[in-house]
SEZAGU-90802 format. One record per residue: x, y, z of N, C-alpha, C in turn. Coordinates in steps of 0.2 Angstrom, whole numbers, padded with zeros to 4 digits, always signed. Layout:
N
XYZXYZXYZ ...
END
This chain:
380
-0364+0000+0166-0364-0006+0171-0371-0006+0174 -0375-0011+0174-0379-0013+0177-0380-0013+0184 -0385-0011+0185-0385-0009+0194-0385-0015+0197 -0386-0020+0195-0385-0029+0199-0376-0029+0199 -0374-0028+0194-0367-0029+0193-0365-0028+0202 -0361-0032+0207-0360-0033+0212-0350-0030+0212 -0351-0025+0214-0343-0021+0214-0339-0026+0218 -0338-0030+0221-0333-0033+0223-0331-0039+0219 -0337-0041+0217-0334-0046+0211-0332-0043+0203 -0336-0038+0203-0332-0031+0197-0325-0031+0196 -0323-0029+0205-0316-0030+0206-0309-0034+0207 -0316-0041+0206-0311-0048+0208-0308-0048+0216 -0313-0047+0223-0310-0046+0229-0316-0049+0234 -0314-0050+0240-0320-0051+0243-0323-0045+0248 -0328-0047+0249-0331-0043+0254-0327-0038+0261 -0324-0041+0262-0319-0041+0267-0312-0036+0266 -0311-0037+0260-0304-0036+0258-0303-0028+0259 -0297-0026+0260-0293-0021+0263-0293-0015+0258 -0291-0010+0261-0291-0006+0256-0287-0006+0251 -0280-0007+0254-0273-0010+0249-0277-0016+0245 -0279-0020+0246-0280-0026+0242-0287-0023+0235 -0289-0020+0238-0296-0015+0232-0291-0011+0227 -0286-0008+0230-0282-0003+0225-0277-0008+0221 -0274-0014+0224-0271-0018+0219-0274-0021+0215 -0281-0023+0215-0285-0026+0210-0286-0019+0203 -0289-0014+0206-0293-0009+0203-0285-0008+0198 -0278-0007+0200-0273-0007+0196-0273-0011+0191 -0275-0017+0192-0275-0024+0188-0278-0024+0182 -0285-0022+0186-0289-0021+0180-0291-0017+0176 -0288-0010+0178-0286-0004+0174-0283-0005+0170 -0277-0006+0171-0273-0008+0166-0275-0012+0159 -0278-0017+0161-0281-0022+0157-0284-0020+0151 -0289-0014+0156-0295-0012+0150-0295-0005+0148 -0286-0002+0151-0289+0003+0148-0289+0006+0139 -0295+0010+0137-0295+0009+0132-0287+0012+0126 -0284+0013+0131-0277+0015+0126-0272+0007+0125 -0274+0003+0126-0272-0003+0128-0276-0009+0123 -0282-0006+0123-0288-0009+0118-0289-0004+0113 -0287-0005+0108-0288+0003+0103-0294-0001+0099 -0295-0008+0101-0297-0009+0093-0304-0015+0097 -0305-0014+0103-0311-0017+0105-0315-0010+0109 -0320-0009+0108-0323-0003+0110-0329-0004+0115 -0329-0012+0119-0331-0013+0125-0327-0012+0130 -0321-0010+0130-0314-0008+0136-0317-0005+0140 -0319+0002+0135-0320+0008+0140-0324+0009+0143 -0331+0004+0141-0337+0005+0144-0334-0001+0150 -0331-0004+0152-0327-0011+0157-0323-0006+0160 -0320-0001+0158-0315+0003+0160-0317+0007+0165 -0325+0011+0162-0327+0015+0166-0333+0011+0172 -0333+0005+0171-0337+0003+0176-0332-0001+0182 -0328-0002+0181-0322-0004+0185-0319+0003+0189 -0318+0009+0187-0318+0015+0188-0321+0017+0194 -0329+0015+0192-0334+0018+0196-0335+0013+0203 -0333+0007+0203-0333+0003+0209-0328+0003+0212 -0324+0005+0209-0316+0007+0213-0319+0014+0217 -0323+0019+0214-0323+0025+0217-0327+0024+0222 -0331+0019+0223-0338+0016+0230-0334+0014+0235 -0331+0007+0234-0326+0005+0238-0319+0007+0239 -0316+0012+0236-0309+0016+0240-0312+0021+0246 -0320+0022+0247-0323+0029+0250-0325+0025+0256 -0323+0026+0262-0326+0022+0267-0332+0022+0268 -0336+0029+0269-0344+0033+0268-0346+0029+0263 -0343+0027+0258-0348+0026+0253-0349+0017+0252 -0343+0017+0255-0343+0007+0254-0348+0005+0259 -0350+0011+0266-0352+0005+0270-0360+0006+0269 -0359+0012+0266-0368+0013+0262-0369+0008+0259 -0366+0006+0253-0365+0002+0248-0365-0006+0250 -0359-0007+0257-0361-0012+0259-0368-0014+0264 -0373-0010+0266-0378-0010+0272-0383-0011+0265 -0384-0005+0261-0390-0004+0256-0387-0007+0247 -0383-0007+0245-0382-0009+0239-0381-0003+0236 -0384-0005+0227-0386+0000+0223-0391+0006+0226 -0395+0004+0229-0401+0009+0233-0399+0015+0234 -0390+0014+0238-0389+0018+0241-0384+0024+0238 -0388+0024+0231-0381+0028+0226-0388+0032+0222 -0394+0030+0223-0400+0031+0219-0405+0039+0222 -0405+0042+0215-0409+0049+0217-0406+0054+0219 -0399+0055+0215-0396+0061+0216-0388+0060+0218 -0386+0054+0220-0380+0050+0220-0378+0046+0217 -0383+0042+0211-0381+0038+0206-0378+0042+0202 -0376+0038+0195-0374+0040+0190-0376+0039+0185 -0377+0045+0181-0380+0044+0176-0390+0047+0178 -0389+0047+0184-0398+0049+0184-0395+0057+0186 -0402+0060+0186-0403+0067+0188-0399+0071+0195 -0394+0074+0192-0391+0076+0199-0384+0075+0199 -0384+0068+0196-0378+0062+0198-0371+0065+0193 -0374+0068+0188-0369+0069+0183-0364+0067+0178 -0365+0060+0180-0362+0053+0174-0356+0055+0176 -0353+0049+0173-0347+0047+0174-0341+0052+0173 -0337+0055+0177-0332+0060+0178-0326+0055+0171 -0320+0061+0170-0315+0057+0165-0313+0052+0170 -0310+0049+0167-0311+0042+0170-0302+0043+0169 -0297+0049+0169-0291+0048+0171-0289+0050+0177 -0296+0055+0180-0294+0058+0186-0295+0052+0191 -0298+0046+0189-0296+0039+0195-0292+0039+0194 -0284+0039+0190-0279+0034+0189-0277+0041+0196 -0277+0046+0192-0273+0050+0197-0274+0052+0203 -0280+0049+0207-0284+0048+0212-0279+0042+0216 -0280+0037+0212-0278+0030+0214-0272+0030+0214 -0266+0031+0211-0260+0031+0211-0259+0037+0213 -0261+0042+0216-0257+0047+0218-0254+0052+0215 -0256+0053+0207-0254+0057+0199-0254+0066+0203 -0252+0068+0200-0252+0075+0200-0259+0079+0194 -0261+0083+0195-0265+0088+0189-0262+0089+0186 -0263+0089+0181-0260+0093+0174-0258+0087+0169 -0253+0090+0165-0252+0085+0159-0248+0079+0160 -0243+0075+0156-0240+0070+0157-0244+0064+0154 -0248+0063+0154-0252+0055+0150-0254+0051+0156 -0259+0048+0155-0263+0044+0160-0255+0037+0161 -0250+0035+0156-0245+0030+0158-0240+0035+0164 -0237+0040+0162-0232+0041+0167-0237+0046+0174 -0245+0045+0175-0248+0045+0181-0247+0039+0185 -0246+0033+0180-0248+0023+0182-0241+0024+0186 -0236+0025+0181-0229+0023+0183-0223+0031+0189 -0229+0035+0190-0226+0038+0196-0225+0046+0194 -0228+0046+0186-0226+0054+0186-0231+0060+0188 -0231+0067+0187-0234+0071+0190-0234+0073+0195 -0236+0075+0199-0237+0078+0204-0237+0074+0210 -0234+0077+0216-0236+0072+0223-0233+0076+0226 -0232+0073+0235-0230+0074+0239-0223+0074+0239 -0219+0079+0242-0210+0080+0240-0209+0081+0235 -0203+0085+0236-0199+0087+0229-0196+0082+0225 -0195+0081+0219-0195+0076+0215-0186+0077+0214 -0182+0069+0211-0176+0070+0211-0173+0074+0203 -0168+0076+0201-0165+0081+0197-0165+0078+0190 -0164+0081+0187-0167+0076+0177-0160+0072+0178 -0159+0067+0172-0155+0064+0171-0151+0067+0164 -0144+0066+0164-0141+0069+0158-0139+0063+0154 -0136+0065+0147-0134+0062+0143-0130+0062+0140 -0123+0061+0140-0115+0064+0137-0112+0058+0133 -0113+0057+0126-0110+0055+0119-0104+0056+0117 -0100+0050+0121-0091+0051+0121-0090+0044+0114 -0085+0046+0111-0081+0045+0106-0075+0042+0110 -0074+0036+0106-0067+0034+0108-0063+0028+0102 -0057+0028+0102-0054+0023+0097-0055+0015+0098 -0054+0012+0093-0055+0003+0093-0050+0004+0098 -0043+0007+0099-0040+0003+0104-0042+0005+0110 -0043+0009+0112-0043+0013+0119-0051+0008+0120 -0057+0005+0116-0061+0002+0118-0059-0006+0119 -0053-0008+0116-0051-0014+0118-0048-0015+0126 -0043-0009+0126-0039-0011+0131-0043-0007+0138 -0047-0003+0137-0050+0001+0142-0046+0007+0143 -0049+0012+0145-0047+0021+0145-0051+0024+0153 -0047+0028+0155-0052+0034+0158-0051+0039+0154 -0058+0043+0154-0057+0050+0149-0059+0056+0155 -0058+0061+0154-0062+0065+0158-0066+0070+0155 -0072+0071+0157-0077+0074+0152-0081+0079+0156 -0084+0086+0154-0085+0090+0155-0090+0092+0151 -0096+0095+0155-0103+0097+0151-0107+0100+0156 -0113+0103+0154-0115+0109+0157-0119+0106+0162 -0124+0108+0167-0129+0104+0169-0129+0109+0177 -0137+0108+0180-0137+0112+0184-0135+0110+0191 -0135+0112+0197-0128+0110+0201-0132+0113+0209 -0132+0111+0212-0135+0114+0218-0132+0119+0221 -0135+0124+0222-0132+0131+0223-0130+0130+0229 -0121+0134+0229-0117+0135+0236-0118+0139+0241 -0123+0143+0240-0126+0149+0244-0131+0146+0248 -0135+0142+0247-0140+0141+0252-0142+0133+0250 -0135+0128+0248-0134+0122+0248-0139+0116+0245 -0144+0121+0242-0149+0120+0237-0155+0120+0239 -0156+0124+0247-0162+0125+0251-0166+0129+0244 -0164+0133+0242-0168+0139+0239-0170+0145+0244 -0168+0144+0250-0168+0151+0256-0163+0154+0257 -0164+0158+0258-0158+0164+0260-0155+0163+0265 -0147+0161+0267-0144+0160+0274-0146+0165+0276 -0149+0161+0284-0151+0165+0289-0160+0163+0290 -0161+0162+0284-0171+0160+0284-0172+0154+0281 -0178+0151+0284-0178+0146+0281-0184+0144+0279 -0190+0141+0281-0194+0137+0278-0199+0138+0282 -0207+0137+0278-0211+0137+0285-0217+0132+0278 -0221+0128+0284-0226+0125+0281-0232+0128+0277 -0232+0124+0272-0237+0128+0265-0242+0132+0269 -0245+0136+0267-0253+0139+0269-0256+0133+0265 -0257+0133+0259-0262+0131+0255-0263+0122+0258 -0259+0119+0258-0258+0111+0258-0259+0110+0264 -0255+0113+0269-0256+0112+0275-0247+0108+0277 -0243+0106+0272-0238+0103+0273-0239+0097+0268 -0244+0095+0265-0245+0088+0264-0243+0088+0256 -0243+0093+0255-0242+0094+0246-0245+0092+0241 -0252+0090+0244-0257+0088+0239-0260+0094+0242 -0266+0093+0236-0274+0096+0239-0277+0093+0235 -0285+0093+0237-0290+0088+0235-0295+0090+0233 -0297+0091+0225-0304+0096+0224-0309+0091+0220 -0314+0094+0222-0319+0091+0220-0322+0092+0213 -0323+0087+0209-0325+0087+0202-0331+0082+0201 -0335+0085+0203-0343+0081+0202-0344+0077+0208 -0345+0070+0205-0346+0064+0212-0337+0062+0214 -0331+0064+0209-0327+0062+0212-0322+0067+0216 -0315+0065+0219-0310+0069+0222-0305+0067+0219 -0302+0071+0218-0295+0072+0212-0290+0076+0217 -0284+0071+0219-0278+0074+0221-0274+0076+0216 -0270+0083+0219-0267+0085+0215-0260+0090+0217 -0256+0091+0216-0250+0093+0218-0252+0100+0221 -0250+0103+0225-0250+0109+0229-0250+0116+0224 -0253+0121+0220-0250+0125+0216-0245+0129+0219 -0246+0130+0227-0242+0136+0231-0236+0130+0231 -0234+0128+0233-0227+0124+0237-0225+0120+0231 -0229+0117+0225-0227+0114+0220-0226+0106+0221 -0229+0105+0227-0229+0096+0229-0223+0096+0236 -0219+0103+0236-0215+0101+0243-0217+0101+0250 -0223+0102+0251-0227+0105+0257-0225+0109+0260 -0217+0116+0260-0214+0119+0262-0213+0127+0256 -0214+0130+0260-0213+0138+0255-0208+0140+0258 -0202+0144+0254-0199+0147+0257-0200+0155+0258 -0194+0157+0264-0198+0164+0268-0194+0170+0264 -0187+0167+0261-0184+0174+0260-0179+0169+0254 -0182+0172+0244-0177+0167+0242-0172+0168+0242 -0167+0165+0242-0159+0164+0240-0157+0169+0233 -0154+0175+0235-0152+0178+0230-0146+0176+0225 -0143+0169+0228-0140+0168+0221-0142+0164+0216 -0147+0161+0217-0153+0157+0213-0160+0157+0212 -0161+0162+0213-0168+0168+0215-0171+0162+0219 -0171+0156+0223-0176+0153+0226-0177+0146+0223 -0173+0144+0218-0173+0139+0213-0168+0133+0217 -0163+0134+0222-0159+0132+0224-0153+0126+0218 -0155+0130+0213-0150+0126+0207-0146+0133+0203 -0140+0132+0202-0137+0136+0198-0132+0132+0191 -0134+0135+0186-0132+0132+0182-0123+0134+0182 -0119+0127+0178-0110+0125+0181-0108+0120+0175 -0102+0121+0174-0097+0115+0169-0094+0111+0176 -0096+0106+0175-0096+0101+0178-0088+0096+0174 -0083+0093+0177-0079+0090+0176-0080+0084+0178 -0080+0077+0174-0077+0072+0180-0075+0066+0173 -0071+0064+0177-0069+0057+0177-0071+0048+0175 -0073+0046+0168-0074+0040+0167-0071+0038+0165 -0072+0031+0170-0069+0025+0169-0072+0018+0165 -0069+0018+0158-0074+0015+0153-0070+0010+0151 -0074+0002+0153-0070-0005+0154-0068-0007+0146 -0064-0012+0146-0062-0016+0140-0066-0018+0136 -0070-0017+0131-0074-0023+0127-0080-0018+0127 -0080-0012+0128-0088-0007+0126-0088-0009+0118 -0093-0005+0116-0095-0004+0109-0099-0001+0108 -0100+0004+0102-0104+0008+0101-0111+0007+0105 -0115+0012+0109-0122+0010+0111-0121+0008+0117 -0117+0007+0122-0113+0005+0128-0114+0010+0132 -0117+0009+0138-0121+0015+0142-0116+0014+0149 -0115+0019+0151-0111+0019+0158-0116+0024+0162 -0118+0021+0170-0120+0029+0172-0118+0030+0177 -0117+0037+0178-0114+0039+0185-0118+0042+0191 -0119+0038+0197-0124+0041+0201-0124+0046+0203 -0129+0051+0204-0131+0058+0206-0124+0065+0201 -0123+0061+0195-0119+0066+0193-0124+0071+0187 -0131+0069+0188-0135+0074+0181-0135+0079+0187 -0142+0081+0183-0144+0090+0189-0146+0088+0195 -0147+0094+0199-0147+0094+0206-0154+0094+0207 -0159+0091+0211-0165+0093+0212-0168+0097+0214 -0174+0101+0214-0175+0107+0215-0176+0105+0225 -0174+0109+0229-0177+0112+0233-0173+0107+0238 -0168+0105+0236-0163+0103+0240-0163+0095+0239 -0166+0091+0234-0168+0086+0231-0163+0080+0229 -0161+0075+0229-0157+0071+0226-0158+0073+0219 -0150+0074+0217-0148+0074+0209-0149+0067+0206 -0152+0070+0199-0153+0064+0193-0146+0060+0193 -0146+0056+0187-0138+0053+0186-0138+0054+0177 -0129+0052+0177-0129+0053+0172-0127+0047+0167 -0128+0048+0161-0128+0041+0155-0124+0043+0153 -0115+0040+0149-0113+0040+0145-0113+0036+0142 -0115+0039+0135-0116+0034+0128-0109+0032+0124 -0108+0027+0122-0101+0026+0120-0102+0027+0112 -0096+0028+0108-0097+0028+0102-0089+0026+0100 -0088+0021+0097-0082+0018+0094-0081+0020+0087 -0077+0026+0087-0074+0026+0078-0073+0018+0074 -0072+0021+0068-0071+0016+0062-0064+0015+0063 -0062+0011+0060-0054+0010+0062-0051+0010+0055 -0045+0010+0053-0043+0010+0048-0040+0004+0043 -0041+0000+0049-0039-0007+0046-0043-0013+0050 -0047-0011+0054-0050-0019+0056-0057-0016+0055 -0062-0020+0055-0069-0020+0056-0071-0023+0062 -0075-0022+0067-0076-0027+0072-0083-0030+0069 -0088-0036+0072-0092-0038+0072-0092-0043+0079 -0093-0041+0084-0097-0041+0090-0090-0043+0093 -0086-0048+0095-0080-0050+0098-0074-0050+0095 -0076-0051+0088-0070-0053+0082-0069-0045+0078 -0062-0046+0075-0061-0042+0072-0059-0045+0065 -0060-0041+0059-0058-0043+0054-0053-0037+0048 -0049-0041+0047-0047-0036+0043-0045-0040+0035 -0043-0035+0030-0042-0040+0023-0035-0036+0020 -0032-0043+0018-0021-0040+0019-0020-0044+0013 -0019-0038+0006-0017-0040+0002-0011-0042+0000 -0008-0049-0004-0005-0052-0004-0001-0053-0012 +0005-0053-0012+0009-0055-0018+0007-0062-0021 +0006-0064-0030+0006-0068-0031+0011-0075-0029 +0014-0074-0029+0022-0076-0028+0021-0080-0020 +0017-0075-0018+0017-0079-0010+0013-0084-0009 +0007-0082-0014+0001-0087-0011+0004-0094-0017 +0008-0093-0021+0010-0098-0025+0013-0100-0021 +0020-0099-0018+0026-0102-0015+0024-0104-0008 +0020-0100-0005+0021-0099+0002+0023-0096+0006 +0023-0095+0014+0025-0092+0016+0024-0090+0022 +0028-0086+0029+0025-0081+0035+0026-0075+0032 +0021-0070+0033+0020-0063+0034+0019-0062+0041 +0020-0056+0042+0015-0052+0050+0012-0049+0049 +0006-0049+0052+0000-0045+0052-0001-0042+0059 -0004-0035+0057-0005-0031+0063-0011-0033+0067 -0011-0034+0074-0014-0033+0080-0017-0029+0083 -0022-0029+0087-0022-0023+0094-0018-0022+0097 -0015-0029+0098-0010-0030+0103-0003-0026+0101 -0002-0030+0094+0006-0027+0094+0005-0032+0084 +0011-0034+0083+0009-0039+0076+0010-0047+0080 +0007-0052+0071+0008-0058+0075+0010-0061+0069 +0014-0065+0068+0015-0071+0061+0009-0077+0062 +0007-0075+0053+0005-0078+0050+0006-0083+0045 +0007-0088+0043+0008-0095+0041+0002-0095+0033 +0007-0094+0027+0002-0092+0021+0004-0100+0018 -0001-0104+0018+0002-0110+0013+0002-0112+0005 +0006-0116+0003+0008-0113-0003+0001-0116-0008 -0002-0112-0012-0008-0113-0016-0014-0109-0013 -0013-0106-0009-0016-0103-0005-0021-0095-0011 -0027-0098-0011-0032-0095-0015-0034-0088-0014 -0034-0085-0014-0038-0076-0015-0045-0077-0012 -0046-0074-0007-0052-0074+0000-0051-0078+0006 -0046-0082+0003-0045-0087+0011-0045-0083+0014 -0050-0087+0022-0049-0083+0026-0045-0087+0034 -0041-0084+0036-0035-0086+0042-0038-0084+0051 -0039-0088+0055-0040-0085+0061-0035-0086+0066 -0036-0079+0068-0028-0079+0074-0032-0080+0083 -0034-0083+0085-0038-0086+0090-0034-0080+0095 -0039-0078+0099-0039-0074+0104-0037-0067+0103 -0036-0064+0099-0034-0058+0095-0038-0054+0092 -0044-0053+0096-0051-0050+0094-0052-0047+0100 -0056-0044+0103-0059-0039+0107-0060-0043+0113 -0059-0041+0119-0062-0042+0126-0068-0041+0126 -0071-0046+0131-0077-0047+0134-0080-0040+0139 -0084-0040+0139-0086-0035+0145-0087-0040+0152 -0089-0045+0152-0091-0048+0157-0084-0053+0159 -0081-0053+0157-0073-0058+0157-0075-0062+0155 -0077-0065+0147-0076-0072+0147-0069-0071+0141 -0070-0077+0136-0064-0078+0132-0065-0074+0125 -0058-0069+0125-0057-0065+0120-0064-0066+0111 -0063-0063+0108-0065-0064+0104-0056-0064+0097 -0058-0067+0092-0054-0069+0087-0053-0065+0080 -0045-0063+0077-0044-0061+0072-0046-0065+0068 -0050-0061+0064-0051-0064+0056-0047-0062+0050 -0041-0065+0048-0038-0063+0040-0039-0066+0035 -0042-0061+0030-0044-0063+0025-0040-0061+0017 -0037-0065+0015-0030-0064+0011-0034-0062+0003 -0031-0057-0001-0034-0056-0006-0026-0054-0011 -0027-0059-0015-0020-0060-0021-0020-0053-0023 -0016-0050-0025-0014-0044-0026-0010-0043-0035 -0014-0042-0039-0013-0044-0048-0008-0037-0049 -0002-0035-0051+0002-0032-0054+0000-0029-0057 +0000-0022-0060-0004-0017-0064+0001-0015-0070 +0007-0016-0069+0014-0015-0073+0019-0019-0074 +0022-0021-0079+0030-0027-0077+0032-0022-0081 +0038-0024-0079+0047-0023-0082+0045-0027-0090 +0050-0027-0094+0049-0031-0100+0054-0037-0097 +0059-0039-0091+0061-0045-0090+0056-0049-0085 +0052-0045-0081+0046-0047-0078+0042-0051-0083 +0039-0049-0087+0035-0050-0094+0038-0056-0097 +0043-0056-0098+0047-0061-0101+0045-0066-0098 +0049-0067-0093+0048-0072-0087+0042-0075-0085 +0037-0071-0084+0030-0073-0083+0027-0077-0088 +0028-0075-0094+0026-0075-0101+0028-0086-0102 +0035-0086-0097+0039-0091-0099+0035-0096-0094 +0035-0095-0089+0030-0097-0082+0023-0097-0084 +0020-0095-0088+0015-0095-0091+0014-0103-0098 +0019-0102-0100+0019-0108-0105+0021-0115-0104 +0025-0114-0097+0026-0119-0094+0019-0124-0092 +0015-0120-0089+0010-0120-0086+0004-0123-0091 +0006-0123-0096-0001-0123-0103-0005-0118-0100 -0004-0112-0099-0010-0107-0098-0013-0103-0102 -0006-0103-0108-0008-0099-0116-0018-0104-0117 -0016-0110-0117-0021-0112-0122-0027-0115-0117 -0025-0114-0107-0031-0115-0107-0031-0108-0099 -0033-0104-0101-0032-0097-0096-0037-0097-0093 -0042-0100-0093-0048-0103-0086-0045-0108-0081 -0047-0107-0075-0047-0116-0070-0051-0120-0075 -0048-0127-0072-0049-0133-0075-0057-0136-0073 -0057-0131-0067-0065-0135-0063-0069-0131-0065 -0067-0126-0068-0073-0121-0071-0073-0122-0079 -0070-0124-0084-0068-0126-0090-0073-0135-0087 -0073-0140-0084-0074-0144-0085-0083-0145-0082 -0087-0138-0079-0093-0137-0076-0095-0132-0084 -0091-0129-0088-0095-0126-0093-0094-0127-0099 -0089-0133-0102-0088-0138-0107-0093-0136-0112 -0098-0141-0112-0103-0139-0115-0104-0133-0119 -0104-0129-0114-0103-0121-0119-0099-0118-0125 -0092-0125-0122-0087-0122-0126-0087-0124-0134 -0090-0134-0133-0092-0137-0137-0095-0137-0141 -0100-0132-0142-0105-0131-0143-0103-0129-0153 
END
């Protein structure tokens, strides 16, 4: 960054603007240029780290009103960067965690952007996730299940303080209560979550002997889901504050249940409809006819007309799977497949033989529309 370069228009703000208004900008245009965003232009970083550096001028009161009185002047001969003294440019992630408030240590510079790491207070309880199995019907018409699985649980002895009844709590030494601390690395200042207290700004005086001080005990947890009509495989349900418990008396995570819909024995689903394939006597798709075909519901007569081909397919409208949001059922699809004898009787054979000849089938045993599409070949 060139020393004319003018931080306020670096940071797209005016002269004036606030300090919330400089940290929203400096967000903006972090993001933009940070180089994990730009893998494949290699001027980001250098835009990255110079956006960086004006953000660190003007979030510092001391330094802005230098900077506003004197300019670049007033960073030059041992508080610049990059000259004698100055030390160049510090990692350019300890402003994200500066700036947003990040904790020290690992995590990646995105879950510093979107709230991870370290900070002030105890942070809420992990979130779980329970992979329940259920039938095509029990998905259709809806179930409660109750389900049980391990997870940690705020301890009943000292109600998840992590202190012994009777003692409680007193403010960090180290932090002061604040659950940060603030150390210096070079020209910058790098907040970081408390080592002593862990970001709670509170230590405890005596731990809790049924949880050495953790205020979570691990427990088989029982409960109750209520899983609507019309899930499908991949269908998330979640239950508030049923993951683990947070440390140090913290709001508990929640919990995900995943759904997972068995194969069914005889229908197929594809999104609202079901499909099944019912194979059928010659005799019937010849003559005609009703069969029943089975339902979710229960069975339903079907209506086979007579000449009735092998693959037709038949729609029983409404007779497919519920909506999740209430609209209109989805539809059965039957799809008829002629069923060819493996065996005759010899009075069977007879008969057919004669039904056969009635037919001219002896002399022409192809369809007429496929015999009159490859003629040519015959005549050949």
């Amino acid at each position: 960054m060139a020393d004319t370069t003018d931080y306020y228009e670096l940071l797209g703000v005016s002269r004036d603007a606030t300090e919330q208004d400089i940290k929203k900008a400096y967000r903006k245009m972090a993001m933009k240029y940070h180089p994990d965003k730009n893998p494949d232009d290699p001027s980001a970083e250098a835009k990255f780290k110079e956006i960086g550096h004006a953000y660190e001028v003007l979030s510092d009161a001391d330094k802005r009103a230098a900077y506003d009185r004197y300019g670049h002047a007033a960073f030059e001969g041992g508080m610049g960067r990059g000259g004698a003294g100055g030390g160049g440019f510090h990692d350019p992630f300890d402003i994200f965690r500066e700036a947003f408030g990040g904790g020290g240590g690992g995590g990646g510079i995105f879950e510093q952007f979107f709230g991870g790491g370290g900070g002030g207070g105890a942070q809420r309880g992990n979130d779980l996730r329970y992979d329940l199995e259920i039938s095509l019907e029990e998905a259709a018409a809806g179930v409660e299940k109750t389900i049980k699985y391990r997870r940690q649980a705020a301890c009943g002895v000292c109600s998840g303080s992590g202190a012994e009844p009777g003692s409680g709590k007193r403010t960090c030494p180290t932090c002061g209560g604040a659950g940060q601390v603030i150390s210096s690395r070079g020209f910058f200042q790098v907040r970081q979550a408390c080592p002593t207290c862990g970001g709670a700004g509170q230590v405890i005086e005596k731990p809790c002997s049924n949880c050495s001080g953790h205020g979570v005990v691990a427990e088989t947890h029982s409960l109750k889901v209520k899983i609507p009509a019309g899930v499908d495989t991949g269908s998330r349900l979640r239950s508030s504050g049923s993951g683990e418990a947070g440390p140090n008396g913290a709001a508990a995570g929640d919990l995900y249940v995943i759904i997972h819909v068995k194969d069914h024995e005889v229908f197929e689903r594809h999104d609202e409809n079901l499909f099944c394939l019912i194979p059928i006597k010659f005799t019937l798709a010849a003559l005609g006819g009703t069969i029943e075909v089975p339902t979710l519901s229960g069975r339903a007569s079907l209506k086979i007309p007579a000449g009735t081909q092998s693959g037709t397919t038949f729609r029983l409208r409404g007779k497919g799977m519920p909506t999740l949001r209430g609209g209109q059922p989805g539809d059965q699809l039957v799809q008829v497949e002629i069923e060819v004898p493996k065996k005759l009787s010899g009075e069977q054979r007879e008969k057919l033989e004669a039904f056969a000849e009635a037919c001219g089938d002896a002399d022409r045993p192809v369809s007429e529309s496929f015999f009159e599409k490859a003629k040519k070949w015959f005549d050949a």
